[in-house]
C-alpha positions as CSV (number, residue, x, y, z in Angstrom):
1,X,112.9,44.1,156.6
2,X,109.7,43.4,158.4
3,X,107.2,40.1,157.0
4,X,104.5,41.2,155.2
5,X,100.9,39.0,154.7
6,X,99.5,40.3,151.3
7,X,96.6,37.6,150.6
8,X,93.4,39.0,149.5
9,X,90.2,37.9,151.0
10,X,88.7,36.2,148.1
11,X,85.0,35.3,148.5
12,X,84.0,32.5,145.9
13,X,82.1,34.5,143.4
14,X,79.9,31.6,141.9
15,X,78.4,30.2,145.4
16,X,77.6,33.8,147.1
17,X,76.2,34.6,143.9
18,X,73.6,31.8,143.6
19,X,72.6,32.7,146.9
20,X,72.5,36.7,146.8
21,X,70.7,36.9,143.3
22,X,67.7,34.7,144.1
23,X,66.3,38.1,143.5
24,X,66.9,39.3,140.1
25,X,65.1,38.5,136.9
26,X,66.2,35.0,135.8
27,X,68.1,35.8,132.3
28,X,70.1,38.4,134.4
29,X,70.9,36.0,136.8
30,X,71.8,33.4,134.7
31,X,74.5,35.6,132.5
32,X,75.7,37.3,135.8
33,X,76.2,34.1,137.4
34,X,78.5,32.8,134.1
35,X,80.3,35.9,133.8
36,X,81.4,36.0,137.6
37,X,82.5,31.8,137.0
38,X,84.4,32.8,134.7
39,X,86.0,36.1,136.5
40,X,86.7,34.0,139.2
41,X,88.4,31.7,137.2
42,X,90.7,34.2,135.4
43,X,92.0,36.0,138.4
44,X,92.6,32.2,140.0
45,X,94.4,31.7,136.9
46,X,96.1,35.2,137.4
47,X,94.5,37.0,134.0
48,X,93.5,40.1,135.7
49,X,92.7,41.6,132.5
50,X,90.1,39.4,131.7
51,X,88.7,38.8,135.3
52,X,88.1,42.6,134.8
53,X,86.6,42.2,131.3
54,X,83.9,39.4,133.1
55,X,83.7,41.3,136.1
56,X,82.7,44.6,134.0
57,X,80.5,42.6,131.5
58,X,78.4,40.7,135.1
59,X,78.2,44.1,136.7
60,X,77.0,45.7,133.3
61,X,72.9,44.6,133.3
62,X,72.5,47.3,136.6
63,X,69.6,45.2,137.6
64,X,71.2,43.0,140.8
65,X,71.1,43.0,144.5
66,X,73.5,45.3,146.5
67,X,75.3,42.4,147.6
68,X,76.1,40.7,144.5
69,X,77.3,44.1,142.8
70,X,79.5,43.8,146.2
71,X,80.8,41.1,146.0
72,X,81.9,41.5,142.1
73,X,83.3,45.0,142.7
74,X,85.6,43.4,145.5
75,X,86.8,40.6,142.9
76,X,87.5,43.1,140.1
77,X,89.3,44.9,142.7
78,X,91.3,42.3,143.6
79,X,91.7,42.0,139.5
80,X,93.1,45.5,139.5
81,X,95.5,45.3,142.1
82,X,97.0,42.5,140.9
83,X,97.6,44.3,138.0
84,X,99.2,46.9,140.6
85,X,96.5,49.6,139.3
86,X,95.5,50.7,142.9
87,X,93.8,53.2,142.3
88,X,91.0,51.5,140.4
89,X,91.1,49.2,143.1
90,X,90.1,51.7,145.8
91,X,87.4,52.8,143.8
92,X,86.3,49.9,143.7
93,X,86.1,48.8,147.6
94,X,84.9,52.2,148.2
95,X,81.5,51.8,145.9
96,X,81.4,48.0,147.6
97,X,81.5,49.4,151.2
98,X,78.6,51.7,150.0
99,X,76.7,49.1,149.2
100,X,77.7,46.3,151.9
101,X,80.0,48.8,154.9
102,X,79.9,46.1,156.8
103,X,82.0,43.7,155.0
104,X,85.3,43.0,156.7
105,X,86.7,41.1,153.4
106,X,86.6,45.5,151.5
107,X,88.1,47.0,154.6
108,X,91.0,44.1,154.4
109,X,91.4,43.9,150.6
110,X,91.5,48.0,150.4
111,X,94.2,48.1,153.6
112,X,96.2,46.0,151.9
113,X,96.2,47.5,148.6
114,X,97.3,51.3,151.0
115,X,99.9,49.5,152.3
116,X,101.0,49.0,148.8
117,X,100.7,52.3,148.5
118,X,102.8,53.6,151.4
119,X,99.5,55.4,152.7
120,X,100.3,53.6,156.2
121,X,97.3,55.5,158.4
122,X,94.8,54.6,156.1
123,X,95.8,51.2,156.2
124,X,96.0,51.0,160.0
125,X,92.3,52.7,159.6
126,X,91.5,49.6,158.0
127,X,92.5,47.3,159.5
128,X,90.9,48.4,162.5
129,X,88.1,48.5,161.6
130,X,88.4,44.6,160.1
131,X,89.4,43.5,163.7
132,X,86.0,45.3,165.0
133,X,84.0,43.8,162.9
134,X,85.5,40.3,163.0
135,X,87.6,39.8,166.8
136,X,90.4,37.1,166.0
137,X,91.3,38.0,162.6
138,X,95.2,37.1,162.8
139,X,96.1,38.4,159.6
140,X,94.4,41.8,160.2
141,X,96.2,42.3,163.8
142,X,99.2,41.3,161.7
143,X,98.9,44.0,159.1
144,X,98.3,46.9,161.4
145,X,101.1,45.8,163.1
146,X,103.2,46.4,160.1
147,X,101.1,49.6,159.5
148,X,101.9,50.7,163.0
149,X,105.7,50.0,162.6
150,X,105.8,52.1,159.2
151,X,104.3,55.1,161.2
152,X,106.9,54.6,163.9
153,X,104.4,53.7,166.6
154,X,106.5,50.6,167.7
155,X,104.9,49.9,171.1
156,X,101.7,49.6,169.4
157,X,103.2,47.4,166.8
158,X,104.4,45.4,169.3
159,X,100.8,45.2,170.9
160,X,99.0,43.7,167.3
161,X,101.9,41.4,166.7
162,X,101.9,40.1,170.5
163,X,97.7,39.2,169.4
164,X,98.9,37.2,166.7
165,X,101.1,35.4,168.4
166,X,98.2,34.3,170.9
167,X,96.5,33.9,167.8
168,X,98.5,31.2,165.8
169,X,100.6,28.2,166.2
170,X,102.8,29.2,163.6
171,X,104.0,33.0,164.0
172,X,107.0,33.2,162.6
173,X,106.4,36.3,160.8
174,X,104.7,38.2,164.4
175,X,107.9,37.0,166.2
176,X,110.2,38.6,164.1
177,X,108.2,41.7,163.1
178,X,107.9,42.1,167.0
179,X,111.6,41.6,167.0
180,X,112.0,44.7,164.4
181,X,109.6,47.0,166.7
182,X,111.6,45.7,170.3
183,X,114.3,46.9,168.7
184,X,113.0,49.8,167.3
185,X,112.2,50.8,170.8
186,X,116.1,49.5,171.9
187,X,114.8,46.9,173.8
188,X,117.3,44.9,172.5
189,X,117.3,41.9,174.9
190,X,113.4,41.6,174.2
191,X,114.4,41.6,170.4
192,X,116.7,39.1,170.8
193,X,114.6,36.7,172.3
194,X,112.3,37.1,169.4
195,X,114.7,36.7,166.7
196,X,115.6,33.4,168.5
197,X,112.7,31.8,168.6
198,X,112.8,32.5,164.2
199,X,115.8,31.2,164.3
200,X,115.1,28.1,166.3
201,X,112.9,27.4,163.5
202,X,114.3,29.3,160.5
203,X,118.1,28.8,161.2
204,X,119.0,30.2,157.6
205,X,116.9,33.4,157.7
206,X,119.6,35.7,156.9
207,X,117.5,38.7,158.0
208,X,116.8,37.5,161.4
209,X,120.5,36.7,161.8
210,X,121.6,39.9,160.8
211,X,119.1,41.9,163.0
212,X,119.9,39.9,165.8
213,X,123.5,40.7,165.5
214,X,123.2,44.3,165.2
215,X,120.8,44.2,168.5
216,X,123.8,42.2,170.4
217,X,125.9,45.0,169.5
218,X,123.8,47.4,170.2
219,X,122.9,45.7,173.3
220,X,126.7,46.0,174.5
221,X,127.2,49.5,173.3
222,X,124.0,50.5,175.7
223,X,125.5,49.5,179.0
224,X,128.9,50.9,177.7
225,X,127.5,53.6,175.2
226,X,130.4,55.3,173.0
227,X,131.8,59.0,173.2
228,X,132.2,61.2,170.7
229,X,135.5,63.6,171.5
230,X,138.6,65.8,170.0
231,X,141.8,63.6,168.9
232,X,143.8,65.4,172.0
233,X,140.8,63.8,174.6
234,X,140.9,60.6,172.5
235,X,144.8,60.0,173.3
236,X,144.2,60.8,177.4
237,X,141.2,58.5,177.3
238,X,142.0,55.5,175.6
239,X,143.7,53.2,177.5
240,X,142.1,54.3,180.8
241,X,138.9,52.3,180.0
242,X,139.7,49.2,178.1
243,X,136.7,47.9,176.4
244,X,135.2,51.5,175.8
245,X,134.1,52.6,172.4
246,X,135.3,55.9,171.4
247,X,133.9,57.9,168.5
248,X,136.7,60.4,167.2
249,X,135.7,63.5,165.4
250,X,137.2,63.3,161.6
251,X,139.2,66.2,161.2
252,X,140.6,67.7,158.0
253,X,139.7,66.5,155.1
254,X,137.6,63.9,156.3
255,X,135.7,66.7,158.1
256,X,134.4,67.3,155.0
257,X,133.1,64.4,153.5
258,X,129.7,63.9,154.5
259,X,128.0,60.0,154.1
260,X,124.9,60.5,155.9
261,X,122.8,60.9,153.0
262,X,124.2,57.7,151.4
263,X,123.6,56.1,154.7
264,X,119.9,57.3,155.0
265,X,119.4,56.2,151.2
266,X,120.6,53.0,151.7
267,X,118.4,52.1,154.9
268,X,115.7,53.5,153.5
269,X,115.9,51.1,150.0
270,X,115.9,48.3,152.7
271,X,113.5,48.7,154.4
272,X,111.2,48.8,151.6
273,X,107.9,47.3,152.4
274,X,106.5,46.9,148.8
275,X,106.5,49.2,146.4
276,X,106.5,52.7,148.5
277,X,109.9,53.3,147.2
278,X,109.3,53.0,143.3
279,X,109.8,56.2,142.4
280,X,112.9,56.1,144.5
281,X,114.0,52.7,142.7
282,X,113.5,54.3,139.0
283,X,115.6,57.3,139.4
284,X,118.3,55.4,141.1
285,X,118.2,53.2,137.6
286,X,117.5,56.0,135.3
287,X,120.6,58.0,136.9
288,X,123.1,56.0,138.9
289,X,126.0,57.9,138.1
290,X,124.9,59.9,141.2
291,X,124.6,57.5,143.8
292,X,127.8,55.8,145.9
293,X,128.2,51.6,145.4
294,X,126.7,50.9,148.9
295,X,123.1,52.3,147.3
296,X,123.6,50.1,144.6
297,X,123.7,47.1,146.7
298,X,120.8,47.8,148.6
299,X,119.1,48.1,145.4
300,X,120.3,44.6,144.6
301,X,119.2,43.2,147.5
302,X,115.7,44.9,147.2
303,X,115.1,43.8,143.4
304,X,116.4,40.3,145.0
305,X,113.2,40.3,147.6
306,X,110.8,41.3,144.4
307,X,112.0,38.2,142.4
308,X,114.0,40.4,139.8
309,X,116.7,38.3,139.9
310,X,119.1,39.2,136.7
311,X,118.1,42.9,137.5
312,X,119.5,41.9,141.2
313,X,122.5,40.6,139.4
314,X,123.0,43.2,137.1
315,X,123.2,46.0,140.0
316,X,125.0,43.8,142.3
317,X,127.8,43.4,140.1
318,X,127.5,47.6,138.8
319,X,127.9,48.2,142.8
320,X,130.6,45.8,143.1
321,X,132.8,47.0,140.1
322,X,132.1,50.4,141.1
323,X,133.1,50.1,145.0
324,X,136.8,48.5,143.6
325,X,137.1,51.4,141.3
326,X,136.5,53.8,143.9
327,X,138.9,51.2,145.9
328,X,141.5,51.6,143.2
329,X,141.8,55.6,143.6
330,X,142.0,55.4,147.3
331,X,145.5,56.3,148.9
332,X,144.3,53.9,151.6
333,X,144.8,50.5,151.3
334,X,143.0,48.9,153.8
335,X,139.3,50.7,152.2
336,X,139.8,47.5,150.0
337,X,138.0,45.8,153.3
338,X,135.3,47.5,152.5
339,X,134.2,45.1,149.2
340,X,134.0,42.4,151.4
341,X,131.5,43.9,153.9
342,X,129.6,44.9,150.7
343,X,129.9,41.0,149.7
344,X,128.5,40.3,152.9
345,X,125.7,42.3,152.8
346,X,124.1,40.5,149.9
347,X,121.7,37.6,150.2
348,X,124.0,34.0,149.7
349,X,121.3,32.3,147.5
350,X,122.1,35.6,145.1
351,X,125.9,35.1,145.6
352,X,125.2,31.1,144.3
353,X,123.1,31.7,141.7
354,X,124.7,33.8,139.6
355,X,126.3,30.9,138.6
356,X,123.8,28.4,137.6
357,X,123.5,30.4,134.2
358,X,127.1,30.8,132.5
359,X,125.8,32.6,129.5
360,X,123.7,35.2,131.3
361,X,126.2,36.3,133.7
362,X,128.6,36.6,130.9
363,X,126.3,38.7,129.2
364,X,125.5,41.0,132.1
365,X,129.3,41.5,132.8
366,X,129.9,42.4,129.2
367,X,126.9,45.0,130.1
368,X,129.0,46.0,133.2
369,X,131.9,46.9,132.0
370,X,130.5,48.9,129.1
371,X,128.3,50.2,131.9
372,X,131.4,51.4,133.5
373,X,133.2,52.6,130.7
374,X,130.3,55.4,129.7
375,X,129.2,56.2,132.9
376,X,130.7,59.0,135.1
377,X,131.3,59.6,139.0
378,X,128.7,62.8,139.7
379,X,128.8,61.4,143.7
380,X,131.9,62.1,146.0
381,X,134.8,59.2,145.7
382,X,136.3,60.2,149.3
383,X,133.0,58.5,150.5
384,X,135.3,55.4,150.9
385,X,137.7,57.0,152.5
386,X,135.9,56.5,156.4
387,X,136.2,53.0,155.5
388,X,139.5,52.8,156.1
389,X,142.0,52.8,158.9
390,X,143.9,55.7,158.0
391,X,141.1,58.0,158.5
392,X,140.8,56.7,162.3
393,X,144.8,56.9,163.0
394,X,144.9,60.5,161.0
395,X,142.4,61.9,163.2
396,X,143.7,60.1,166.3
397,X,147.0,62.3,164.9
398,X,145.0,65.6,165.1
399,X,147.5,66.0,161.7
400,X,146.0,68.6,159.0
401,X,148.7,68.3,156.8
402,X,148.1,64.3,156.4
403,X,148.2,63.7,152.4
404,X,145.6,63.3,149.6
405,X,142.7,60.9,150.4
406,X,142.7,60.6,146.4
407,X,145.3,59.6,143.8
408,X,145.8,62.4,141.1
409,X,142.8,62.5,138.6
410,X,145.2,62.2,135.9
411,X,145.9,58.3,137.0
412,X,142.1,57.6,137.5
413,X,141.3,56.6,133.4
414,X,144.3,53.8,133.4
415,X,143.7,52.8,137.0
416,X,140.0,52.5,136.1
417,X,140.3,50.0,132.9
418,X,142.9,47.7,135.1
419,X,140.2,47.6,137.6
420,X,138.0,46.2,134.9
421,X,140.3,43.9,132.9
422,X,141.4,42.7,136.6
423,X,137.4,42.2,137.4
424,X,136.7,40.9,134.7
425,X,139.2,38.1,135.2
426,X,138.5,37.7,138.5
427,X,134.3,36.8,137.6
428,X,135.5,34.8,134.9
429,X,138.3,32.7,136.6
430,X,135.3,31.8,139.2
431,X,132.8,30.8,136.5
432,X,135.2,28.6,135.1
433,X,136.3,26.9,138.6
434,X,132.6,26.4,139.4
435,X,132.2,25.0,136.1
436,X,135.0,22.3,136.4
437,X,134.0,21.3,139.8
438,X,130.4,20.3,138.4
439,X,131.9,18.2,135.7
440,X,134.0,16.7,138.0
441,X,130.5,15.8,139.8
């Protein structure tokens, strides 16, 4: 997931002020000047709602400069979008720029708050225009960078995060957002450079590492790219080219399972900038009967990023019971490989964590399993079923008559509460091992 830099430009109120309303009548200018202390004090303090009660209440005589009124209306927008109501913000930056359009601070403030949005061009709109009224503005060339990459238009990315880098000492963030658009644009050696030079200085930043990984692969399957083919082609071939990476078209029944949605929904959830996927998020919570474990992780991982780190938890451990139920029904052994890569996926300080708190993560398995219990399967259980290695020597087979990919439905209720009593147990067993090695401390 590309950086992000979300600070607000944040003008101190209380000196502009005592120099833009040397021209309104004194008692105004004495109550507008308190207010906007005090509004700026609040939203320091993080009390949006009552920065925007003082902001209101300074702006409420009608009777000061054009700047001032400015200057107020980009606080209290900075008020409302902390309090993530963006659209009140934007109304606000918009009356400022009528009064002041040539304040680079609205343009910035109001991309930012579109990027929050999702509305990605009108963002990049702004911050242009930020970078042509003030050349040099790092954080601006950042932003449309990640406004850029959102719209696809990776070269250009690649362009505003290049100017940061010329920009700052410390560019961390440009380096590996450029890494994300090189390899966007499979230039992979260019991206791995990039992700190197994070790394150098961020040796633990799990995304870095696992971008730069998937570019090294990448990198090898482009000089020896892999073929898609029939089982029959698939015997003659492999063999011949040692090293080659063939693609085998499923056949039978694994023709007709179909896990590119799933796979579209889940790199979609992870790449979620900020909170353009909300909607997305909710219905995934309100209904997630419907959605394979794999979504569910990424969902973890996402609520991780925000800070939501029991909801994190909670999801992470829905995904994980589910993927060994789904596990448990499989005629295929070896889809139990699977868990681990879905283990693997999640973030390590999660993984640790969720042991500090004994209590809590005994409360949110007891939530899990009861979870489990009254929830049903609406999405496809075969999903797991390409996991496996029977799916790749079954198609290598060219064999339609191979077995079911599913045990009989009628052994899926007691094969289901095993797989919880057996979770369960397993949680528990490493609660209480972590727990004895910190006495032991």
């Amino acid at each position: 997931m590309p950086q992000k830099h979300s600070v607000l430009v944040l003008p101190c109120v209380f000196l502009t002020l005592l120099l833009m309303l040397a021209c309104a009548p004194r008692a105004a200018l004495a109550g507008a000047l308190e207010d906007a202390k005090a509004g700026e004090a609040a939203l320091n303090r993080r009390d949006y709602r009552e920065a925007i009660r003082l902001y209101t209440q300074a702006l409420a005589p009608g009777n000061l400069t054009y700047q001032s009124q400015a200057v107020i209306l980009n606080s209290r927008g900075n008020a409302y979008s902390g309090m993530r109501l963006y659209e009140q913000a934007v109304l606000d930056y918009d009356q400022a720029l009528r009064l002041t359009p040539e304040d680079y601070a609205l343009y910035f403030n109001r991309g930012l708050v579109f990027m929050t949005q999702g509305r990605f061009d009108l963002g990049a709109r702004d911050f242009e225009k930020v970078i042509s009224l003030k050349p040099g503005h790092a954080d601006a060339y950042f932003n449309l960078g990640n406004a850029y990459g959102k719209l696809g238009q990776n070269d250009r990315a690649v362009r505003q995060f290049t100017h940061v880098i010329t920009l700052k000492s410390d560019a961390d963030g440009a380096y590996y957002n450029r890494g994300v658009a090189y390899q966007a644009l499979r230039q992979y050696e260019l991206a791995i450079r990039d992700y190197d030079h994070v790394l150098q200085r961020k040796p633990n930043f799990e995304d870095a590492i696992r971008n730069r990984a998937i570019s090294l692969r990448l990198l090898k399957d482009k000089s020896n790219p892999p073929v898609l083919m029939t089982p029959e082609i698939a015997k003659m071939e492999v063999g011949k080219h040692p090293g080659k990476s063939f693609v085998v078209e499923p056949t039978g029944e694994y023709a007709t399972i179909d896990n590119n949605p799933m796979l579209l929904l889940t790199q979609k959830l992870l790449g979620t900038y900020s909170q353009e996927n909300d909607p997305l998020i909710g219905q995934i919570m309100k209904t997630p009967e419907d959605y394979q474990p794999p979504v569910l992780f990424a969902l973890a991982k996402v609520l991780y990023k925000r800070g939501q780190f029991d909801d994190a938890v909670y999801w992470m451990h829905a995904g994980l019971l589910r993927i060994c139920q789904d596990a448990a029904v499989s005629t295929d052994p070896s889809v139990h490989s699977a868990i681990g890569k879905m283990i693997l996926m999640m973030p390590q300080d999660l993984l640790k964590r969720q042991f500090d708190d004994a209590a809590k993560l005994n409360s949110i398995m007891e939530r899990i399993v009861k979870w489990d219990e009254a929830t049903p399967y609406k999405y496809d259980r075969r999903w797991i079923a390409h996991s496996g290695v029977a799916s790749i020597a079954r198609s290598m087979s060219n064999s339609t008559q191979a077995g079911p990919l599913l045990v009989p439905r009628e052994q899926w209720d007691a094969l289901a509460q095993k797989t919880r009593v057996e979770y369960r147990k397993l949680v528990f067993g490493l609660m209480d091992t972590l727990q004895k090695q910190k006495q032991a401390k």
